[in-house]
C-alpha positions in Angstrom: 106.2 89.3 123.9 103.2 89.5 126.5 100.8 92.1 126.4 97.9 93.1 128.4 96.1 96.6 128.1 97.5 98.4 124.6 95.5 100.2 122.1 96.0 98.5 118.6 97.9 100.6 115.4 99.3 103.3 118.4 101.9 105.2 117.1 104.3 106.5 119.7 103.6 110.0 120.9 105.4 111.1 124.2 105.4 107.9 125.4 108.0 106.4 128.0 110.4 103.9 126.5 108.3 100.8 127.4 105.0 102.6 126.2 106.8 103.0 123.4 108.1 99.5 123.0 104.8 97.7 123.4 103.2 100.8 120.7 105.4 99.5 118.0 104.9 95.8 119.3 101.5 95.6 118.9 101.6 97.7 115.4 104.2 95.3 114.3 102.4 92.1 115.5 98.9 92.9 114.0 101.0 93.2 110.4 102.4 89.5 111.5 99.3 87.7 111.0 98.3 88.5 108.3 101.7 88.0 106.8 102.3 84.8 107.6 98.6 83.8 107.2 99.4 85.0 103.6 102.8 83.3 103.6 101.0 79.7 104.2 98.8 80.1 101.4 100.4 81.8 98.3 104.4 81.7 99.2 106.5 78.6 99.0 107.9 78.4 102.6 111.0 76.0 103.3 109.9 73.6 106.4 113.5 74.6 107.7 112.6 78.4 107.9 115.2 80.0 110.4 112.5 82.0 111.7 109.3 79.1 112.3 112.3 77.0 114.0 113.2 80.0 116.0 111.1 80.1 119.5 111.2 83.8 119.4 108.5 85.1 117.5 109.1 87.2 113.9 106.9 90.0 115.5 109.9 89.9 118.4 112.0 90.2 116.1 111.2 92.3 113.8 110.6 95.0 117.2 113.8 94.9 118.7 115.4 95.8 115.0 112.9 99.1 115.2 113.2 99.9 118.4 117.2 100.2 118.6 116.8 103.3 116.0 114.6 105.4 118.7 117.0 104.3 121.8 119.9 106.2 122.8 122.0 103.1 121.6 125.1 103.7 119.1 125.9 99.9 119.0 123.7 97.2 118.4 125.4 94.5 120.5 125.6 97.3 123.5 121.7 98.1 122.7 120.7 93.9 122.9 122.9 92.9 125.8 122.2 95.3 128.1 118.4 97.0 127.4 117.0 94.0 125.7 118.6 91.2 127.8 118.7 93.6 130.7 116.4 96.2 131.6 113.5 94.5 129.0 114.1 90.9 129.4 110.6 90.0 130.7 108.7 91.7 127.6 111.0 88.8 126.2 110.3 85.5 127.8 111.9 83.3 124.8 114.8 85.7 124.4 118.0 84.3 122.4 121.6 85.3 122.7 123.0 87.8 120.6 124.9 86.0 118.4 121.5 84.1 117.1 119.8 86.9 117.3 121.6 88.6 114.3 121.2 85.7 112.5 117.4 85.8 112.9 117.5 89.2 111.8 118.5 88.2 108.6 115.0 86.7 108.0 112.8 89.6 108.4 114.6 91.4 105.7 111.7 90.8 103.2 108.5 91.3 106.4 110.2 94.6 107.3 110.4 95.6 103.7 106.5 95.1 103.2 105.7 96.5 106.8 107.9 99.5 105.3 105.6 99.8 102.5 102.2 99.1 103.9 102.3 101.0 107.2 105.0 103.2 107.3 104.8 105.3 104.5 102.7 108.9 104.3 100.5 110.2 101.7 101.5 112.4 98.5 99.4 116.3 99.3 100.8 117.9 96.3 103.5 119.3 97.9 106.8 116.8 97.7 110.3 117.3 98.3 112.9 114.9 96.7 116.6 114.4 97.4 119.0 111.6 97.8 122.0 111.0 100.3 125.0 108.6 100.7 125.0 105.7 103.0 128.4 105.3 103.6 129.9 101.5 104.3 133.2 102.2 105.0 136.0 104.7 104.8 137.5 105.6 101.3 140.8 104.2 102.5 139.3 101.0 103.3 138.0 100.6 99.8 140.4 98.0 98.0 140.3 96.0 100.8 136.3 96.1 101.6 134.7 92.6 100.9 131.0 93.1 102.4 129.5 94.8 99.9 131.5 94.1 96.5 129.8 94.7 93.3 127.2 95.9 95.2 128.5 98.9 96.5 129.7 101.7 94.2 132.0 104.8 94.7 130.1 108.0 94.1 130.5 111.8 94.8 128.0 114.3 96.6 128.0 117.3 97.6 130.5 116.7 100.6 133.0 114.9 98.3 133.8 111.6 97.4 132.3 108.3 99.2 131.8 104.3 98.9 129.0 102.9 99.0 124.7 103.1 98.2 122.5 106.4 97.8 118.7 106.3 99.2 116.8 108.4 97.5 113.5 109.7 99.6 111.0 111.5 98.5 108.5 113.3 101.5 105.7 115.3 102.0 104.8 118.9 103.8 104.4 116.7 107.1 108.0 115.5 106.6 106.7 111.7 106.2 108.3 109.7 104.1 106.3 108.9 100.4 108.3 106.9 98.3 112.4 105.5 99.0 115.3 103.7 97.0 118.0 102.3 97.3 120.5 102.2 94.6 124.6 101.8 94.1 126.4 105.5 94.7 127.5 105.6 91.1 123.8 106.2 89.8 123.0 109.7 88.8 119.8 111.3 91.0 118.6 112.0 87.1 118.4 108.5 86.8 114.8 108.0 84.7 114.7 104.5 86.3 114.8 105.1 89.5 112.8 108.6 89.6 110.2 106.8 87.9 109.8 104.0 90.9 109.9 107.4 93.1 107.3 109.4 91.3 104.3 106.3 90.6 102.1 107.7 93.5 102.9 111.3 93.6 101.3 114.1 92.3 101.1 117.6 92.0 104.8 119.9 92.6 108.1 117.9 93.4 110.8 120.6 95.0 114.6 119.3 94.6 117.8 121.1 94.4 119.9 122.1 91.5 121.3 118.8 90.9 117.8 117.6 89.4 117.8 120.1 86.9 117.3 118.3 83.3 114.6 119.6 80.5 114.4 115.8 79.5 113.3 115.0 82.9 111.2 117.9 83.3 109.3 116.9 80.3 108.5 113.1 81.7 107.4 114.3 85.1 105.1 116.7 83.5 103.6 113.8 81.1 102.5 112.5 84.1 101.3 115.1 85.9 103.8 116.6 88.2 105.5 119.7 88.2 109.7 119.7 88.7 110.7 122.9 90.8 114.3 123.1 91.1 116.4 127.0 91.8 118.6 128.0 88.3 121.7 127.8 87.9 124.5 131.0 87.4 124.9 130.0 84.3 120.8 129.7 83.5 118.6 132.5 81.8 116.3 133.9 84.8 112.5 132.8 84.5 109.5 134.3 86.0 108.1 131.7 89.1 105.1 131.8 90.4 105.4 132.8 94.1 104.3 130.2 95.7 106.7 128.1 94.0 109.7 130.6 95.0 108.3 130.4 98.9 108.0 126.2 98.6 111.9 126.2 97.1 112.9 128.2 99.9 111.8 125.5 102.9 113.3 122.7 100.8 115.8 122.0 103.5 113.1 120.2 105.2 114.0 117.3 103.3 118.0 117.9 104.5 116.4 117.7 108.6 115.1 114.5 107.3 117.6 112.9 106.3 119.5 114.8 109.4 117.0 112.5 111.3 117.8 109.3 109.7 121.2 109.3 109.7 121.8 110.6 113.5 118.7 109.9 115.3 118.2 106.6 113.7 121.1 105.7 113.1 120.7 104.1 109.3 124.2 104.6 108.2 127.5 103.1 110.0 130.2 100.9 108.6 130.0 98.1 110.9 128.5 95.5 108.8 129.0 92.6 108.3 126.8 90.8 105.8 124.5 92.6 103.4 121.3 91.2 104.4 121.5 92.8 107.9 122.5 95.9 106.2 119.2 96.0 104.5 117.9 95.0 107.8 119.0 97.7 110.0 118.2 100.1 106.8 115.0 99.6 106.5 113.8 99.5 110.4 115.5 102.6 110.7 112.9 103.8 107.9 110.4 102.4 110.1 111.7 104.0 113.3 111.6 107.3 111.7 107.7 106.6 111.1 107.2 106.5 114.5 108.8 109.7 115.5 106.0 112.0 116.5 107.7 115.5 115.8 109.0 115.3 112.4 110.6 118.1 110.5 107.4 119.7 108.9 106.4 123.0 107.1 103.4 123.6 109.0 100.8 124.4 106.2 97.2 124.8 107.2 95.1 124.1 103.8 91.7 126.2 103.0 89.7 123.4 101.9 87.4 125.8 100.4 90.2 127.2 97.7 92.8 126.4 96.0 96.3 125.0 96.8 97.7 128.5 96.3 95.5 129.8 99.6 98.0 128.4 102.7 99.7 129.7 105.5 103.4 128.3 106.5 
């Protein structure tokens, strides 16, 4: 891709679709180099990498998969042929057809994974929501004869019923950017000590969920390391006093539902149109990244005194 005059590590705010394109181009591409200047000295690369033999660059690549979650695309083959290969072909001098294209995609599972984790992902504050939601990979009637995903994908039940497939579990911040993500089969309970653990390493401070989260052994570990679990009680429960602060918090926990609101219609992460399970990590994850680069997020709006405590904020 050929670029002139662009501001490095821009993130897209407002910005017409090409603006946009090149932002997220020249974000990606900086991240590039240094990956594959660390690839040629401390990974073992095979000579006949798909990628290195491809004359479309992995920065190219790795764009187009982001950019189709922030177009007004549904399919991916509709999104390629006619705004890539169309309206955008000469941002892409060494363009490929589509059927190579997907399998190119394939290879920037593990770059978009690490770009995912180095640049994409916000800051704990001390104020963190955590919930998880199905991803869906094809209709429950489908299941017995669904081949994409076996023994990978497990059936699992939610609060809208029964479904096939993985959970991602996200945890955000006040800002409504994402902290910490997971992906795991749909059978796995959200208690699950194994993956909260992964979830909670750089977070800090009060975790909000709903009442599904409620367990006094999990409770207990979170507080060992130093975060509080807020959760609402149960009818069945024995009222507690709550600070209230913690009872106003609890009550814009459904920032965390427009997130994943946002992930799942806006970019698009979810669908049952896959056909291998490395591009559905693929088109997982850079519909992570897309989401990082959506400049109006669901957010609580919290203005910090930085002169008192946490308890001293306006929503």
């Amino acid at each position: 891709m050929e670029v002139t005059t662009q501001p490095k590590n821009q993130k897209s705010e407002g910005f017409p679709m090409v603006e946009q394109l090149i932002a997220i181009f020249c974000d990606v591409d900086d991240f590039c180099i240094e990956y594959e200047r660390y690839s040629k000295t401390h990974l073992l690369m095979d000579e006949k990498h798909i990628v290195n033999g491809s004359r479309m660059k992995m920065s190219e690549i790795m764009t187009i998969a982001i950019y189709f979650h922030l177009s007004c695309y549904r399919t991916f083959k509709w999104y390629y042929q006619k705004c890539i290969s169309g309206n955008m072909r000469e941002y892409f001098p060494k363009l490929v057809s589509y059927n190579r294209f997907v399998e190119l995609m394939q290879m920037v599972a593990a770059p978009l994974t690490l770009y995912m984790m180095k640049h994409s992902l916000g800051k704990c504050s001390g104020i963190s929501f955590l919930d998880s939601t199905p991803i869906d990979v094809c209709d429950n009637r489908r299941i017995h004869s669904h081949r994409v995903f076996e023994n990978l994908a497990k059936r699992g039940k939610s609060s809208t019923g029964w479904f096939f497939g993985f959970k991602l579990h996200i945890i955000i911040n006040d800002r409504g950017e994402i902290i910490a993500f997971c992906i795991t089969p749909g059978n796995v309970d959200d208690r699950d000590w194994d993956t909260i653990s992964k979830l909670t390493a750089e977070v800090f401070g009060k975790l909000f969920a709903d009442k599904g989260y409620i367990s006094a052994p999990l409770f207990s570990k979170l507080w060992d390391r130093g975060v509080q679990l807020v959760t609402k009680l149960r009818n069945n429960m024995k009222n507690k006093l709550m600070d209230m602060t913690d009872k106003l918090l609890l009550r814009k926990r459904a920032v965390i539902e427009a997130v994943n609101d946002f992930l799942k219609n806006i970019c698009q992460i979810e669908h049952s149109r896959h056909r291998s399970v490395k591009n559905f990590f693929v088109n997982l994850i850079s519909g992570l990244i897309a989401y990082s680069f959506i400049p109006k997020k669901p957010s609580l709006h919290i203005v910090y005194d930085v002169f008192s405590s946490l308890n001293n904020f306006s929503v």
